[in-house]
N, C-alpha and C positions, 0 to 999 in steps of 0.2 A: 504494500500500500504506500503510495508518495504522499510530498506531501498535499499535494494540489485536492488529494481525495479527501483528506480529513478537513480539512480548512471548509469544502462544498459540500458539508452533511447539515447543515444549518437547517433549521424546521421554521416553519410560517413563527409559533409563538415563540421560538426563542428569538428569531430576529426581529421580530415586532418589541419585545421587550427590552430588546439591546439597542432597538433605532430610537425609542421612547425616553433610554438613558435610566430604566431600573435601577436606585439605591436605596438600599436602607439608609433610611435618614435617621434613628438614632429609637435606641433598647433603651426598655424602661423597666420595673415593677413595681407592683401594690402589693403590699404586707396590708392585711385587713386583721383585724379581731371581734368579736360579739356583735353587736345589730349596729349596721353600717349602712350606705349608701353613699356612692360617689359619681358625680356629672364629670364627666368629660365633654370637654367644648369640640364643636366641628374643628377638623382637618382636614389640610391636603393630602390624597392617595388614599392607600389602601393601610389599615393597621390588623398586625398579623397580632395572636394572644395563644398562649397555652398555660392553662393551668397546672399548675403543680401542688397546690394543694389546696383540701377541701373545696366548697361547693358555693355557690352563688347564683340568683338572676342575671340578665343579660337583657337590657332595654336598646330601641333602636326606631323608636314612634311608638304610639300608641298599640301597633297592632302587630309588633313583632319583639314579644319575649321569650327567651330561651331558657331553659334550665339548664346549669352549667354546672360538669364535675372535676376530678382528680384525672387528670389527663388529655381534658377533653379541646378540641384546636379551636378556636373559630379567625375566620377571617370576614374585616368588614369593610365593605367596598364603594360605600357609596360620600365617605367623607363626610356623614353624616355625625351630629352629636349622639351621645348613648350615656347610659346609666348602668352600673353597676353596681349589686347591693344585697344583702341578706333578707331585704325585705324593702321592696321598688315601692312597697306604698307609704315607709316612713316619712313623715314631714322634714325631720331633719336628715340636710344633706351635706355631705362635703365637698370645696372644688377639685376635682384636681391639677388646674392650677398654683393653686394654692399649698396643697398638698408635695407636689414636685419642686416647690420653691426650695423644699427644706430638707429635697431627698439627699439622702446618702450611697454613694455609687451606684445612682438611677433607679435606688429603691425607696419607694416613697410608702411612710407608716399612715393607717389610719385606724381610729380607737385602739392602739396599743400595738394591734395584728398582732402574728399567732396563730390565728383560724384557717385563713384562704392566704391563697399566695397564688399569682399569675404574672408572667413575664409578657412582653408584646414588643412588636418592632412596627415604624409607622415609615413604610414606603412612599417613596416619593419619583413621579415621573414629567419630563421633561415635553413642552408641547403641545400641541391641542387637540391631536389624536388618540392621547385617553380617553378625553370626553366623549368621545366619537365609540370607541371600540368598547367599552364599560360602561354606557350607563343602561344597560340591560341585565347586568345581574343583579342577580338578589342582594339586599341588602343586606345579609347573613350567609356567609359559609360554613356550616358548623361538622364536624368532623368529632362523633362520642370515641373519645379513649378508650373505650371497652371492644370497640369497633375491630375486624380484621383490618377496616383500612387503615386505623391509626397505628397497627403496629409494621405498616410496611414504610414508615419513618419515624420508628421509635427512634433508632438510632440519634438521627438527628436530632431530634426534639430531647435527648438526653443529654447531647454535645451543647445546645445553646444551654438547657437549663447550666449545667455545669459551669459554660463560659461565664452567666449572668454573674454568678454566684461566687467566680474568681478574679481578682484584681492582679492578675499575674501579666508576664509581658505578652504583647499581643494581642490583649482580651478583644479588641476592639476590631480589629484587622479579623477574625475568628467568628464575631457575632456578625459583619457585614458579607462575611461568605455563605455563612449556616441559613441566616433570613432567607435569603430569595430562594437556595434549595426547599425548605420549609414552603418557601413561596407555593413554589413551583408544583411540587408534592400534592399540596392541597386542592388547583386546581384541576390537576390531571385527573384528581377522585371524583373532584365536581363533572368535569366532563363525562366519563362514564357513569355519573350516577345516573337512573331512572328518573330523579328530579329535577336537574338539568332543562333549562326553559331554554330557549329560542333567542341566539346571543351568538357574538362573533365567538367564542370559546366553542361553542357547540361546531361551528362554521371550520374550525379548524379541523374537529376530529370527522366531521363529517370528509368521508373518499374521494369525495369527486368537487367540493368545494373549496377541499384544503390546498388541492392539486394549482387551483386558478387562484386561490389566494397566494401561494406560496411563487405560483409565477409573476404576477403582479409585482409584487415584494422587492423582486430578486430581479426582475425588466422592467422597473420601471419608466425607463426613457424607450420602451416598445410604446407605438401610436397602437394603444391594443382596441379593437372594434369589441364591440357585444358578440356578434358572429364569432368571432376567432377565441372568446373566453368559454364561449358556449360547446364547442368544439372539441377544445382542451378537457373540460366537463364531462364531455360525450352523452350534454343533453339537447335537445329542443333549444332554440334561440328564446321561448317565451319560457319554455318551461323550469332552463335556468336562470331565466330575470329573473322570474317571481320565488325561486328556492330560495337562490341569494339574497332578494329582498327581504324576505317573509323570516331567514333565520338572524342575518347580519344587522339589519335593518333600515339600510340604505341598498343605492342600486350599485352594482358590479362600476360605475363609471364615475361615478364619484365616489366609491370609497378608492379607489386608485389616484382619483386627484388630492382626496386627502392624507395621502398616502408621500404623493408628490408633494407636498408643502410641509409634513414633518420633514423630507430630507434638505428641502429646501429652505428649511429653519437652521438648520445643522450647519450647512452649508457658507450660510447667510453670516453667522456666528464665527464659520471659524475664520472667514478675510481669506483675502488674495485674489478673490474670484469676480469678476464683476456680473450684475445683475443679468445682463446675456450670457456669459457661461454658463452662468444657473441656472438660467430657463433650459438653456442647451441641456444641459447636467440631467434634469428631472423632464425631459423628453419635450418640452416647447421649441415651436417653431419659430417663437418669434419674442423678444421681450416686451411687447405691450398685452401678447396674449397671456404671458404669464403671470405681468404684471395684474392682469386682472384677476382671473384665478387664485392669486394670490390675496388681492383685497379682498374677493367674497369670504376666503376659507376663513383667514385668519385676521380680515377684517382692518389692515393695515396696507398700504403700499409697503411694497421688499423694503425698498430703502429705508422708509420712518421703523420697521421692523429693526433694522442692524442696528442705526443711531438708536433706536430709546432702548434694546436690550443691553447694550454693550455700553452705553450710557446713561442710564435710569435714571438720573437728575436731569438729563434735557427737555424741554418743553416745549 
């Protein structure tokens, strides 16, 4: 095997999470003890959690609580705020901002703790095609410890707890590798579960959509027709618009332009390249055409896009 073979095994979801610029932004835990409750304020991304001991509620709106054990994963995806507590209908609450003000190596105490213990890493992506590719799942990934699937990355989930819990050299460099496997882990379970709702995740595992996503991806300076993705598919030209629509939830031709303007953010970022090489780069004919494509996506002309990111005080 050379090396040119391993380099071109890349899959639709790991390069979408590598073009998006996946990191763990930064490991936390709650020591809780006796009747608790704690709000955590909205975030950016995704925040991954595994408990490591004892048991609590899991709030996420009104109409989605979980019971949560000794073992048990959830992932929460929609940046939404949530609650955590021995009992979600006490009056008194704590922040956890407040709370994390005064943690001690990212372990933050509330009424004493003791009781519940749970660790969590809150990812963070790059661009505006998160938005786009995620806001169809659930706002809950929960993954029971007791589970056959939780023990097909016990391992790992034993390596972070560990890491949380040592202040040794490394630790930090240890927990931002371990996260996104954890990551990864939990989705691929989501994908094959039976619950699994109608979502670009689904779109990958599905055979014949993953094929045209993953070409997309990987061509995208190909002028690709609806014909010729339909093809690739080896469905119907209507019968793969409306698969692709119905599960992704946009059409096969705009998610490739929006596809085209995460690279063309990247691009945009790193200099050297001027505004027609870029269009050139992410397959435009022309730079007013992409200039536009670019205002609708992300709502900026290219250029006011470089200035105000790479200068954030300019007006």
């Amino acid at each position: 095997m050379n090396e040119d073979s391993v380099l071109n095994t890349n899959d639709p979801l790991s390069t979408a999470l590598t073009t998006m610029k996946l990191r763990a932004f930064i490991s936390v835990a709650l020591d809780a003890g006796g009747e608790w409750a704690v709000d955590f304020p909205a975030y950016e991304g995704f925040t991954l959690n595994v408990v490591q001991k004892g048991e609590c509620w899991l709030s996420v709106g009104a109409v989605h609580n979980v019971r949560l054990r000794f073992g048990d994963c959830f992932l929460l995806t929609g940046g939404k705020s949530f609650t955590l507590g021995s009992d979600l209908s006490r009056p008194e609450r704590e922040s956890a901002e407040q709370l994390y003000m005064h943690a001690q190596e990212g372990v933050a105490v509330c009424n004493g703790g003791g009781q519940f213990y749970v660790i969590g890493t809150i990812f963070r992506f790059q661009g505006h095609l998160p938005a786009l590719l995620f806001n169809r799942l659930p706002p809950i990934i929960h993954v029971d410890g007791s589970s056959n699937d939780a023990a097909a990355f016990r391992w790992s989930l034993e390596r972070f707890n560990a890491e949380m819990r040592n202040v040794g050299l490394g630790r930090s460099l240890v927990l931002s590798h371990l996260a996104p496997i954890i990551l990864l882990q939990m989705l691929r379970l989501y994908v094959t579960s039976s619950t699994a709702e109608e979502n670009w995740l689904r779109a990958l595992a599905h055979p014949r959509l993953s094929r045209v996503l993953e070409a997309m991806q990987t061509d995208y300076q190909c002028n690709w027709s609806l014909d010729q993705l339909a093809r690739l598919a080896q469905m119907s030209r209507s019968g793969f618009a409306l698969v692709f629509k119905k599960t992704v939830g946009v059409s096969p031709l705009v998610y490739l332009a929006n596809w085209r303007m995460q690279i063309a953010c990247e691009l945009l970022l790193e200099g050297g390249k001027s505004i027609a090489t870029i269009a050139t780069c992410v397959g435009y004919d022309s730079e007013s055409a992409f200039s536009a494509a670019f205002a609708r996506i992300v709502k900026c002309r290219p250029g006011t896009y470089r200035t105000k990111t790479l200068q954030p005080n300019v007006r």
